[in-house]
C-alpha positions in Angstrom: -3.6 17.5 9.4 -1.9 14.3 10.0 -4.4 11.0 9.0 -2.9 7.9 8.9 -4.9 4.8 8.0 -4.0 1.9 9.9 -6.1 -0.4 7.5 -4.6 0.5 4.9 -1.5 -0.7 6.2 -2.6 -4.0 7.9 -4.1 -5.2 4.4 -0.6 -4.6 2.2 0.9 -6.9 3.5 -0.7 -9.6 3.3 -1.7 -8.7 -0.2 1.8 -7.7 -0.9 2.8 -11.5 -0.1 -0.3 -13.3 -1.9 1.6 -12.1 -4.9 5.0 -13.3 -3.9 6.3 -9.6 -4.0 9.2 -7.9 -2.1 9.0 -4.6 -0.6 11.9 -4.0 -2.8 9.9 -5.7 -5.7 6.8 -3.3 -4.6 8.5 -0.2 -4.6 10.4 -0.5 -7.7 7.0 -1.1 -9.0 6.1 2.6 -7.3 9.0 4.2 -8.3 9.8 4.7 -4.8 12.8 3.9 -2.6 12.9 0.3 -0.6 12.5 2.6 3.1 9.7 4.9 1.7 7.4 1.6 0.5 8.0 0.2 3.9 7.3 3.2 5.7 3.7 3.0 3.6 3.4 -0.7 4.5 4.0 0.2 8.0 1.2 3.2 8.2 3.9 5.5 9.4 2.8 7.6 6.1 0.2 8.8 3.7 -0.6 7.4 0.2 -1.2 9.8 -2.7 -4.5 8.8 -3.9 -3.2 7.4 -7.3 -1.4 5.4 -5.7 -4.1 3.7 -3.5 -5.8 3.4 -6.9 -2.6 2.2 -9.0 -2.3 -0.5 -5.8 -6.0 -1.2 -5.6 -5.9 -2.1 -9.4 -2.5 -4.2 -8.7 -4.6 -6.1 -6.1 -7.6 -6.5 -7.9 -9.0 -5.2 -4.7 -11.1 -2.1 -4.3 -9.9 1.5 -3.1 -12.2 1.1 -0.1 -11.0 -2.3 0.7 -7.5 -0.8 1.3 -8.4 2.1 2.8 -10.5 -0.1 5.3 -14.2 1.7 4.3 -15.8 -2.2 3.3 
């Protein structure tokens, strides 16, 4: 089953860029490559749910508000 979660994507980046952060910035941060952090800023894949929680924390944001449920 294939879910991808377009709200999740379209609030990243602007959250991404409120703290002056790169995508290369955001996935050294991960621990991911430069192409798989855009690929999650651009919805084309799923998050692990620790990492929706590490990034919610990052934020200072809730899990729902990234995953679009608020």
């Amino acid at each position: 089953m294939e879910i991808i979660l377009p709200s999740f994507a379209e609030r990243l980046k602007p959250l991404r860029k409120s703290k002056n952060k790169t995508q290369v910035e955001m996935a050294k941060l991960l621990g991911c490559t430069d192409r798989h952090y855009q690929k999650i800023e651009y919805g084309n894949i799923n998050v692990p749910a620790t990492t929706v929680v590490f990034l919610a924390d990052y934020f200072g944001v809730t899990a729902d508000y990234l995953l679009g449920r608020e």
